[in-house]
DOKOLFI-707247 format. One record per residue (C-alpha): residue number from 1; residue in one letter; chain; x, y, z. Coordinates in pm, 1 decimal. Example, Ala and Ser with C-alpha at 12.3 -4.5 7.8 and 13.67 -1.06 7.14 Angstrom:
BEGIN
- 1, A, A, 1230.0, -450.0, 780.0
- 2, S, A, 1367.0, -106.0, 714.0
***
This chain:
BEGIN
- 1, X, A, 11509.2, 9131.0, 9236.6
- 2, X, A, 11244.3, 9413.4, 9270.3
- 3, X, A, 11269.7, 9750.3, 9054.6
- 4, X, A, 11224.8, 10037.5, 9263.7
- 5, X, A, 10885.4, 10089.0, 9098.9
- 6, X, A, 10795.4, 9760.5, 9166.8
- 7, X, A, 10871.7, 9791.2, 9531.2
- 8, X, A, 10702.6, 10086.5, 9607.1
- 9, X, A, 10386.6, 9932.6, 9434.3
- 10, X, A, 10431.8, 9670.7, 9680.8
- 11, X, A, 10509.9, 9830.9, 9972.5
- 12, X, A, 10189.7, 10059.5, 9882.5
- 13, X, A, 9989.1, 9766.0, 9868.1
- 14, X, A, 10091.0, 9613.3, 10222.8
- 15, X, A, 9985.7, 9945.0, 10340.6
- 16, X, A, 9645.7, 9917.0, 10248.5
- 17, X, A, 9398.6, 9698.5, 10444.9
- 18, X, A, 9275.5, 9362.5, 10313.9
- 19, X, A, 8957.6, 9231.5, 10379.4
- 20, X, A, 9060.5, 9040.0, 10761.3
- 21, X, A, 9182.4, 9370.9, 10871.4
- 22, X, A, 8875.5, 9559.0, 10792.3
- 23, X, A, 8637.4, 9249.4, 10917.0
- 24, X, A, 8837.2, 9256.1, 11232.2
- 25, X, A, 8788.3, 9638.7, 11213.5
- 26, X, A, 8440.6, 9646.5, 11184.3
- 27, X, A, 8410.2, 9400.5, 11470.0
- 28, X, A, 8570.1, 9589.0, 11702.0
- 29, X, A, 8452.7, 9929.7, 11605.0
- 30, X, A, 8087.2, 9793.2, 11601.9
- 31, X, A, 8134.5, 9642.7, 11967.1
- 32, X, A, 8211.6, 9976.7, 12077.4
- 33, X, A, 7927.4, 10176.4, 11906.3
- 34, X, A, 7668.4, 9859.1, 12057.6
- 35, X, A, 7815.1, 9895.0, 12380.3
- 36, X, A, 7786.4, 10302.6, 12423.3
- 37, X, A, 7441.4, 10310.4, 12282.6
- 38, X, A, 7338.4, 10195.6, 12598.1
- 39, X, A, 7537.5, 10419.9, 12790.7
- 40, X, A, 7441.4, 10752.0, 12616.0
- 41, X, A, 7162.4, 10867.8, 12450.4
- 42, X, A, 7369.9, 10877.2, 12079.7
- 43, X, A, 7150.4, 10988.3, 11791.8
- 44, X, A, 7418.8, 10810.9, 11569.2
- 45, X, A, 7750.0, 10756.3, 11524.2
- 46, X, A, 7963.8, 10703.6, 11241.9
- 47, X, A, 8303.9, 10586.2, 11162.3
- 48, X, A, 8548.9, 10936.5, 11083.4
- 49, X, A, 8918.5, 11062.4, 11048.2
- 50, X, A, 9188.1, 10839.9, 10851.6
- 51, X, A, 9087.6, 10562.8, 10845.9
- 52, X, A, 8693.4, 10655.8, 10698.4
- 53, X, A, 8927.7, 10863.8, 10463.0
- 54, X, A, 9178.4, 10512.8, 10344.7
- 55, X, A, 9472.6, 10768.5, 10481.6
- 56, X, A, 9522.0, 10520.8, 10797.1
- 57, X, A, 9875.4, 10338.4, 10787.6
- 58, X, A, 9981.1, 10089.4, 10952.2
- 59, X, A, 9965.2, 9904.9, 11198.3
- 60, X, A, 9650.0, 9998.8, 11220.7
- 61, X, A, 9556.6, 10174.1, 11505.7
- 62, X, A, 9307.9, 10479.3, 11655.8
- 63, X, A, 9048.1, 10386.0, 11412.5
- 64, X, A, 8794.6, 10731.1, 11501.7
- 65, X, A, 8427.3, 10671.0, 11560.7
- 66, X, A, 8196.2, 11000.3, 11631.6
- 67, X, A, 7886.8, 10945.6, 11847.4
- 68, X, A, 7643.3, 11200.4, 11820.1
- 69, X, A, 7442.2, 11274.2, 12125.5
- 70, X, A, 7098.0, 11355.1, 12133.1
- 71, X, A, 6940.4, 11674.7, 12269.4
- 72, X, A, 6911.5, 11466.5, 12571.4
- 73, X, A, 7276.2, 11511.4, 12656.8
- 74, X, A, 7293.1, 11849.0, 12583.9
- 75, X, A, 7377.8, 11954.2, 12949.0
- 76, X, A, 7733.2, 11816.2, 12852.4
- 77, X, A, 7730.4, 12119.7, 12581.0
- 78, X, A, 7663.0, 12360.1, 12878.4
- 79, X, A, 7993.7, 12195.4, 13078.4
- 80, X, A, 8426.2, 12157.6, 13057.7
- 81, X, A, 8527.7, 11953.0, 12753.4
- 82, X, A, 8689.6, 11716.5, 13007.5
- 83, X, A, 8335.5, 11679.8, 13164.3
- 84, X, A, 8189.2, 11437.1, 12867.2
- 85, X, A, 8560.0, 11302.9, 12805.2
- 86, X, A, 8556.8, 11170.7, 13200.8
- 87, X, A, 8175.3, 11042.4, 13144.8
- 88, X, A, 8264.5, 10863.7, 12796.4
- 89, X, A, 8640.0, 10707.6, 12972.8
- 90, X, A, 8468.6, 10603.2, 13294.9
- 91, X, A, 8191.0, 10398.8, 13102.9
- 92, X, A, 8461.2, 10215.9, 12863.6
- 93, X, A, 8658.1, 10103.1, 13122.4
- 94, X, A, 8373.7, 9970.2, 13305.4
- 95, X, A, 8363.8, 9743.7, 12973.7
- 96, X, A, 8758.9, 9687.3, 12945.7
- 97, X, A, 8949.1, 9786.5, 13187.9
- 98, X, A, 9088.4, 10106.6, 13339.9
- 99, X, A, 9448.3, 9990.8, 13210.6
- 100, X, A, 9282.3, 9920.0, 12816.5
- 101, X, A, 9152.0, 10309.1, 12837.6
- 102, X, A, 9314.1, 10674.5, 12844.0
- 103, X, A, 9195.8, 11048.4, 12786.3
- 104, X, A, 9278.2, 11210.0, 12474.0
- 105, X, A, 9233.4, 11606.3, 12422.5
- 106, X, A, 8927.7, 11524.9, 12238.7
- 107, X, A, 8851.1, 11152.9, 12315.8
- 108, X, A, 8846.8, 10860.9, 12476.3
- 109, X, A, 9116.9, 10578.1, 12334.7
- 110, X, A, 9041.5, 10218.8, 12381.5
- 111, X, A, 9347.7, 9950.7, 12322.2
- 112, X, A, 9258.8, 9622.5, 12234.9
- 113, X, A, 9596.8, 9454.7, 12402.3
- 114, X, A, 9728.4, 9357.4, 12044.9
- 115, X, A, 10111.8, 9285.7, 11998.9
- 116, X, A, 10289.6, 9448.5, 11715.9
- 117, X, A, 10588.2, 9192.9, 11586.7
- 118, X, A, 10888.1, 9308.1, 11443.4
- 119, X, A, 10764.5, 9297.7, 11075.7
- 120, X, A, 10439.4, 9546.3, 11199.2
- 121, X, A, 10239.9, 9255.5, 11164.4
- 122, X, A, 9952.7, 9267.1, 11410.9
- 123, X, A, 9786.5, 8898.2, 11256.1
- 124, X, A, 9533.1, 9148.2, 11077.0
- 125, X, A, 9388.2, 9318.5, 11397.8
- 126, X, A, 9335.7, 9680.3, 11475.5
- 127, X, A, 9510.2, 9810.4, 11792.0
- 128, X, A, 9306.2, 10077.0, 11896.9
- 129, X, A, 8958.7, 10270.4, 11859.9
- 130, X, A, 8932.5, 10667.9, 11947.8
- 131, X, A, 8585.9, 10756.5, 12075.9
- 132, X, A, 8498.3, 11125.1, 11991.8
- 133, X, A, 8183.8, 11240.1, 12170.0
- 134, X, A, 7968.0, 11498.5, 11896.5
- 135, X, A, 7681.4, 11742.6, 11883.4
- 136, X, A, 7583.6, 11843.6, 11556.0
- 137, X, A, 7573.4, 12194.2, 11490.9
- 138, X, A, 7363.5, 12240.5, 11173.4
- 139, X, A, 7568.5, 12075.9, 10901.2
- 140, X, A, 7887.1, 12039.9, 11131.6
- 141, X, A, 7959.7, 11917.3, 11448.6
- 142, X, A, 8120.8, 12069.5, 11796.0
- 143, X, A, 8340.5, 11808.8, 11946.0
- 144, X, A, 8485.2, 11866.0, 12303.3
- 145, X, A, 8894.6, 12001.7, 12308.3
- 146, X, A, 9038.8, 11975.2, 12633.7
- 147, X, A, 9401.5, 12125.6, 12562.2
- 148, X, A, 9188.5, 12491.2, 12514.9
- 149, X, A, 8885.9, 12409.9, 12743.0
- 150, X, A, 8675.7, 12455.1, 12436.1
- 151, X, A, 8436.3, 12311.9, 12227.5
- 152, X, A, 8525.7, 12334.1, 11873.4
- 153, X, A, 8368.6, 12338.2, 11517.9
- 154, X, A, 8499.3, 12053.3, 11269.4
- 155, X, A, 8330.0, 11883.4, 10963.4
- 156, X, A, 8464.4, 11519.5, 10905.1
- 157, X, A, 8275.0, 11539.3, 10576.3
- 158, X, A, 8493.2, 11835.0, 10405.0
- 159, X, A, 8814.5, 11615.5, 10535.4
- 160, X, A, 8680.6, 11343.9, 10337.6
- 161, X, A, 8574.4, 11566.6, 10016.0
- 162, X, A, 8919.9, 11743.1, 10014.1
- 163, X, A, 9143.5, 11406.8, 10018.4
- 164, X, A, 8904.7, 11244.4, 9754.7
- 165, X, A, 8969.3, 11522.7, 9526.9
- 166, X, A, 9362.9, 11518.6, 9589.3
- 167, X, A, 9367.0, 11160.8, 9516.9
- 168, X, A, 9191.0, 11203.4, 9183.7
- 169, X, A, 9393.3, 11498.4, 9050.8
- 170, X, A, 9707.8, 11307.4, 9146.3
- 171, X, A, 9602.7, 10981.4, 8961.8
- 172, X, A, 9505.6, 10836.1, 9244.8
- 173, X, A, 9835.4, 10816.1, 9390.4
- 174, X, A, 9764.1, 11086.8, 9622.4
- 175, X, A, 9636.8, 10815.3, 9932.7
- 176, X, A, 9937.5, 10589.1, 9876.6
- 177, X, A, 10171.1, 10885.2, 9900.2
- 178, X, A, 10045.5, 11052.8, 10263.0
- 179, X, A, 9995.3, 10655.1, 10394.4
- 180, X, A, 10372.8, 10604.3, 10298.6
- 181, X, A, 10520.0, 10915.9, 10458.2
- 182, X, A, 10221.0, 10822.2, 10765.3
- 183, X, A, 10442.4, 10490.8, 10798.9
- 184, X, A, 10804.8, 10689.6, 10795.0
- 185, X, A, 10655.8, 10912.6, 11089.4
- 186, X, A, 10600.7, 10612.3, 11281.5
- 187, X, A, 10938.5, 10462.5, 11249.6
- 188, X, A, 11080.3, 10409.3, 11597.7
- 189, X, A, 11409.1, 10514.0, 11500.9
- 190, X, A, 11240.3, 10875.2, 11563.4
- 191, X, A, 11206.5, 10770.4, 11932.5
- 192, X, A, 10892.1, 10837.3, 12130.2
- 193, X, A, 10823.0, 11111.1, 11966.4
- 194, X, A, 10724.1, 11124.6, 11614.9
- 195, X, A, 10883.6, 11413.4, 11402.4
- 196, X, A, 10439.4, 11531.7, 11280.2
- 197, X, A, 10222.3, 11539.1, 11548.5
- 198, X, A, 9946.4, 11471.5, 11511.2
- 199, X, A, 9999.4, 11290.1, 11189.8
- 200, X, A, 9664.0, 11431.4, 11060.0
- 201, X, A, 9916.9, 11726.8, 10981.5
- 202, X, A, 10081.1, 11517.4, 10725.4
- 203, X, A, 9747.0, 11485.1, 10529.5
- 204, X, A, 9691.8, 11858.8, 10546.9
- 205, X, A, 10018.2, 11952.6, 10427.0
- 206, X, A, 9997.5, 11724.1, 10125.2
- 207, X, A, 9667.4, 11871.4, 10006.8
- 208, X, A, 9937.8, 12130.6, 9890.3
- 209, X, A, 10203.5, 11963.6, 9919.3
- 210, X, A, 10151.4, 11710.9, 9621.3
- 211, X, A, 10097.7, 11932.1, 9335.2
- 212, X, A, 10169.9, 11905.1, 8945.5
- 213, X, A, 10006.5, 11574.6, 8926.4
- 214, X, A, 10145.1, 11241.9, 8932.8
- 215, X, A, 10467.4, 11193.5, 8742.7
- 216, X, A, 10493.0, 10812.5, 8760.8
- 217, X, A, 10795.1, 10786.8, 8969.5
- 218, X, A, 10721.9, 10694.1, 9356.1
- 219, X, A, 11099.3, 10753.6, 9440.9
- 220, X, A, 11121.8, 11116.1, 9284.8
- 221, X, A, 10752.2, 11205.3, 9427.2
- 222, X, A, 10885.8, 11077.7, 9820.9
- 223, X, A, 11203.8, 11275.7, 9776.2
- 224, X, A, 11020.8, 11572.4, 9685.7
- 225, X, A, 10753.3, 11559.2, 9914.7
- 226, X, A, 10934.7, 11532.0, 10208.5
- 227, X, A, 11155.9, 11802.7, 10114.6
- 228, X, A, 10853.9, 12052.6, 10084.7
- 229, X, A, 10709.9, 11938.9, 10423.3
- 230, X, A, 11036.5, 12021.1, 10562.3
- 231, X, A, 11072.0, 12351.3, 10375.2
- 232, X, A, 10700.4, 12445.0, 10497.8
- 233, X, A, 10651.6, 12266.4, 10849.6
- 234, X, A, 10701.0, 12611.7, 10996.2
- 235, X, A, 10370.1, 12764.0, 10797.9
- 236, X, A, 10009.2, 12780.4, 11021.2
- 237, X, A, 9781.9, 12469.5, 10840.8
- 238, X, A, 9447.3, 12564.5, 10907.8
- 239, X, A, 9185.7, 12320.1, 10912.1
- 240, X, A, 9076.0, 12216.2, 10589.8
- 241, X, A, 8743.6, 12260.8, 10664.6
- 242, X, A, 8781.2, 12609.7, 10821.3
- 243, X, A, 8623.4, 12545.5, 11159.0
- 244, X, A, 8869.3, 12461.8, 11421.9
- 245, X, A, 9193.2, 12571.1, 11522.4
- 246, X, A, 9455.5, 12549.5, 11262.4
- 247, X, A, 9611.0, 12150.0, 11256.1
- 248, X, A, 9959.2, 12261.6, 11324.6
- 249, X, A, 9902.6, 12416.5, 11664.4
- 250, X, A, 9977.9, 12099.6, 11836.2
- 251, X, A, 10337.8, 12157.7, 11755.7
- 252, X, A, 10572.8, 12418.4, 11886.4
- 253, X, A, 10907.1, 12571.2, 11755.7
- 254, X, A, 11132.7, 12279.6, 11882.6
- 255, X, A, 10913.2, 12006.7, 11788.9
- 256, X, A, 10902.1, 12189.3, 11439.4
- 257, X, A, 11230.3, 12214.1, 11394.4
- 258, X, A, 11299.6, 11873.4, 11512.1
- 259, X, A, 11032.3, 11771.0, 11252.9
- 260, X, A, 11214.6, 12005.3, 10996.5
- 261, X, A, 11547.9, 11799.1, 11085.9
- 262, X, A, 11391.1, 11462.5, 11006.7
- 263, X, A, 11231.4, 11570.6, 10715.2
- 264, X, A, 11496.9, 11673.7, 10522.5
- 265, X, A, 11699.6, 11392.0, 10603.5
- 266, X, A, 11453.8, 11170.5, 10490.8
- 267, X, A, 11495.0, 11371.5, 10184.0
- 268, X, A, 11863.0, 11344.7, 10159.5
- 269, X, A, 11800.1, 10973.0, 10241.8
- 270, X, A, 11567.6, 10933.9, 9975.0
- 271, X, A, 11812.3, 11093.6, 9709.6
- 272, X, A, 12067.5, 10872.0, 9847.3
- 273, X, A, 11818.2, 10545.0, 9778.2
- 274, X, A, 11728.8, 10664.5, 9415.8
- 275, X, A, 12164.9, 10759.8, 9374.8
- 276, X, A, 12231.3, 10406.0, 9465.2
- 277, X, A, 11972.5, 10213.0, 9186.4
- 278, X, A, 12095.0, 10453.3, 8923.2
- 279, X, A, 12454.9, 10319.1, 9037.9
- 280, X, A, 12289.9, 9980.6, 8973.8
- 281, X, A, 12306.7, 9917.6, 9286.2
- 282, X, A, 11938.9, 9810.3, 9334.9
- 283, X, A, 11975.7, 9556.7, 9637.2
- 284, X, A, 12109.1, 9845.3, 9852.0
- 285, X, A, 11838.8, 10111.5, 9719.5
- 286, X, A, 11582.8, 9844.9, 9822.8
- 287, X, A, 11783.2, 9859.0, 10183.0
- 288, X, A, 11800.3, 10202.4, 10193.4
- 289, X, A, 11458.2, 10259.0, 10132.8
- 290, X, A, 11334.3, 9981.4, 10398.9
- 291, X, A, 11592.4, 10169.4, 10626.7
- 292, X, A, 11424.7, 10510.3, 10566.7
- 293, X, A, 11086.9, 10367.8, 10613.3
- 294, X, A, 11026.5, 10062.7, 10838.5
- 295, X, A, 10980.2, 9682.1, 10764.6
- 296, X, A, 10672.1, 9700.7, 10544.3
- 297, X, A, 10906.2, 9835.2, 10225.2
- 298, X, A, 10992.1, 9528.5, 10043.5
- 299, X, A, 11328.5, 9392.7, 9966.9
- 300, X, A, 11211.3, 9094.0, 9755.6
***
């Protein structure tokens, strides 16, 4: 039977994408760039968000892709938000289908049809792409945001800086730890509704969230962490790159306190799990942990 150690190292690595999920991901996301090219004048695009950042969980969905637009299109920059989101949605589903695309706040989301099985197996295909139309503003961009009617300021580069230097000052356990609690927030025993939204927020709370550096245990690090969220869902989390509106707008009081409620019981859960191998009861710590997190943690 599997230590607890050894399980977490396993379920970490069934988290991570092998090489058919990112040649099936590059497929797809490259099909999409091809295809808009000829739709927009795009200066260039570029793949962004979790996924660029090894963050993404699975199943692996919502893979983000900026696309740039040339001075060309800068009448959209004069316009609504929703004006370039309705332009970029009405020329993917001419491609695949008005049922395959939706509006986002700040994109367009294309679903490839892919069935998720009861394990979270997809047969190593992504589910989704999320098109995010750009213009660069000096050394950031301005991306449209429906919800406020704005345009707003971000820097997918700074994302990527900051979560490269929390995964090295946390041994480079830092990833594993955010795409693990990324993979509890998806569990559908939450319901519809998962406790973080959007789960972006769960990456910008463990930039301080994770601190002290690694201490080797997985179990003690899960428990801990998901006690802190809980302690500070409540706080504003600004955008790490200090550009757009804070991350943790897109919840309000009830959803935070719902998200509070989960989070410490996934902590009390967690201390339960860890209670039960130092009982020797390993089997049922390996249950309880699958239970707290999904059908990717391993129970042999």
């Amino acid at each position: 039977m599997l230590t607890t150690d050894e399980a977490f190292r396993k379920f970490k690595s069934r988290l991570e994408l092998n090489d058919r999920e990112q040649q099936n991901a590059s497929t797809r996301q490259n099909e999409v760039r091809d295809y808009l090219v000829t739709k927009f004048a795009i200066a260039n695009s570029f793949l962004t968000g979790s996924y660029k950042r090894h963050t993404k969980t699975k199943p692996l969905k919502d893979i983000d892709i900026f696309f740039v637009l040339k001075d060309s299109e800068k009448d959209y920059r004069d316009k609504a938000p929703s004006v370039v989101i309705d332009d970029f949605h009405k020329a993917l589903v001419d491609k695949y289908g008005e049922k395959a695309v939706r509006k986002q706040a700040r994109s367009a989301n294309v679903d490839f049809g892919v069935v998720v099985d009861a394990e979270d197996n997809t047969d190593y295909r992504i589910l989704s792409v999320d098109v995010v139309p750009a213009f660069a503003s000096g050394d950031d961009y301005e991306i449209p945001d429906t919800d406020n009617g704005k345009w707003i300021k971000t820097n997918p580069k700074i994302h990527a800086e900051k979560a490269t230097a929390a995964h090295q000052a946390f041994s480079n356990e830092w990833k594993g730890l955010v795409r693990m609690v990324k993979y509890w927030n998806n569990n559908p025993r939450h319901g519809s509704d998962k406790p973080v939204k959007p789960s972006f927020l769960i990456e910008v709370m463990a930039l301080q969230c994770l601190y002290g550096g690694w201490q080797g245990r997985f179990d003690y690090e899960i428990e801990g962490l998901f006690s802190t969220l809980a302690d500070r869902v409540f706080d504003t989390w600004a955008d790490p790159a200090g550009l757009g509106p804070p991350i943790s707008e897109g919840m309000d009081a009830t959803r935070k306190q719902r998200a509070r409620d989960l989070l410490l019981a996934a902590s009390r859960d967690a201390r339960s799990a860890i209670n039960l191998a130092k009982q020797g009861r390993n089997g049922d710590a390996l249950k309880a942990w699958r239970t707290l997190f999904g059908p990717k943690f391993p129970l042999s």
